[in-house]
DRENDO-1510 file (C-alpha; in Angstrom, 1 decimal, always signed):
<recs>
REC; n; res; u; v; w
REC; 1; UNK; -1.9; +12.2; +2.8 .
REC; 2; UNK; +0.9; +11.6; +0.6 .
REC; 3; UNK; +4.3; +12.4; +0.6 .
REC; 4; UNK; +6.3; +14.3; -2.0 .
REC; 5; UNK; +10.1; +15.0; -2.6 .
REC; 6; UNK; +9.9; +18.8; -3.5 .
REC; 7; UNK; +13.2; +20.6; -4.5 .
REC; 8; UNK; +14.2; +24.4; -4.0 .
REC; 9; UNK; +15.1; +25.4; -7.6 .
REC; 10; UNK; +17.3; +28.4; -6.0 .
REC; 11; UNK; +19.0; +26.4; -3.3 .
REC; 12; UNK; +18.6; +23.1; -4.5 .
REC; 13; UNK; +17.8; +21.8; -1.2 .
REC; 14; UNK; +15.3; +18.4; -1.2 .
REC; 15; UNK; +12.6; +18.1; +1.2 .
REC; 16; UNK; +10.2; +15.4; +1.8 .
REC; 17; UNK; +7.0; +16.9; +2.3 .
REC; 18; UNK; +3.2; +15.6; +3.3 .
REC; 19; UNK; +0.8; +17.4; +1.3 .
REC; 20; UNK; -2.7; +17.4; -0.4 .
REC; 21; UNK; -3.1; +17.4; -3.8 .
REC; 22; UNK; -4.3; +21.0; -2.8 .
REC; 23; UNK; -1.6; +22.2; -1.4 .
REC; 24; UNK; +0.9; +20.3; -3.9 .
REC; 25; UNK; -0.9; +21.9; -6.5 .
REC; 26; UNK; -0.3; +25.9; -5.0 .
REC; 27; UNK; +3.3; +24.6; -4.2 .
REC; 28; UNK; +4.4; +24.4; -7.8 .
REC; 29; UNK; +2.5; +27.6; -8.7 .
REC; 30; UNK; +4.6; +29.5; -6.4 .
REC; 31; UNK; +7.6; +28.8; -8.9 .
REC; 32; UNK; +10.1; +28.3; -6.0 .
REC; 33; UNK; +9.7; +24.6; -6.2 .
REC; 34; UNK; +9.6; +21.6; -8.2 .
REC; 35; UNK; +8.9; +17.8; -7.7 .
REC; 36; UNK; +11.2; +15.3; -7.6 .
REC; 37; UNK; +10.0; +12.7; -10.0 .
REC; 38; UNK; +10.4; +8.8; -8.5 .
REC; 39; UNK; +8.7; +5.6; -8.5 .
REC; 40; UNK; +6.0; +4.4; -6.9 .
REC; 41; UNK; +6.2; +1.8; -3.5 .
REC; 42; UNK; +4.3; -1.3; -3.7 .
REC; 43; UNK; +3.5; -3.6; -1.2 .
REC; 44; UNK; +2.7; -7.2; -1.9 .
REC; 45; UNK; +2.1; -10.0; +0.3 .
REC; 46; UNK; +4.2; -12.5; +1.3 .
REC; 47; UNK; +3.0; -16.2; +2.3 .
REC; 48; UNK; -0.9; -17.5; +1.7 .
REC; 49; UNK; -3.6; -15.8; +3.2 .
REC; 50; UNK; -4.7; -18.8; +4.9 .
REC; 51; UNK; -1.6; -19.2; +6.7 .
REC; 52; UNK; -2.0; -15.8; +8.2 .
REC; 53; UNK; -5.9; -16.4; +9.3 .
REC; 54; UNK; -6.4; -17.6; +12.7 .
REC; 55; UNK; -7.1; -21.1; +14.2 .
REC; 56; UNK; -10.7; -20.6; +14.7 .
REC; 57; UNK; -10.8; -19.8; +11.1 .
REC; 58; UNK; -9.0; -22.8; +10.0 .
REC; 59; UNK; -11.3; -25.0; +12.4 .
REC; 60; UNK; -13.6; -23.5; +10.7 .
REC; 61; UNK; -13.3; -24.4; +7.1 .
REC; 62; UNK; -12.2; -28.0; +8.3 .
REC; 63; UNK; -15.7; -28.6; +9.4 .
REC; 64; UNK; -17.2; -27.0; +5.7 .
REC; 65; UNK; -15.1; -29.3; +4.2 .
REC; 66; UNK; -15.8; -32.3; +6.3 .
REC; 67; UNK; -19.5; -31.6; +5.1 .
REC; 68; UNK; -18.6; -30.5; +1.5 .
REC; 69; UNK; -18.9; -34.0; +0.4 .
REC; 70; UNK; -16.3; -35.6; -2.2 .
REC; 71; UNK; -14.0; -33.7; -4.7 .
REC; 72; UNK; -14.0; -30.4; -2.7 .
REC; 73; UNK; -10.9; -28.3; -2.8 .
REC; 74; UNK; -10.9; -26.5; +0.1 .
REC; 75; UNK; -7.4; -26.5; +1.8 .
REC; 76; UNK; -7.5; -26.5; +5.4 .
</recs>
């Protein structure tokens, strides 16, 4: 589930809070609280794929290009 940053609006106290869309949703209704807009966290890879495979995978693709003939590009 994901996690929202709700505020109080009579305290302004800030919570971080896991909730469904649901239960979000009845959240604001109530009229006690309101999100606290942000950005979104992305993950991206770092490195080639290939570099994280294992050996057996790499052996692997050696012997499909070995038997690829000329002019492949499969990097091994």
């Amino acid at each position: 589930m994901p996690s929202y940053t709700m505020i109080n609006k009579s305290s302004g106290e800030e919570r971080e809070m896991i909730l469904s869309l649901s239960e979000r949703e009845e959240l604001l209704a109530t009229g006690e609280w309101t999100q606290k807009l942000s950005t979104a966290s992305f993950i991206s890879q770092h490195g080639s794929t290939l570099g994280k495979t294992p050996d057996s995978w790499k052996e692997h693709l050696g012997k499909i290009k070995k038997g690829s003939g000329r002019g492949n590009s499969i990097n091994t």
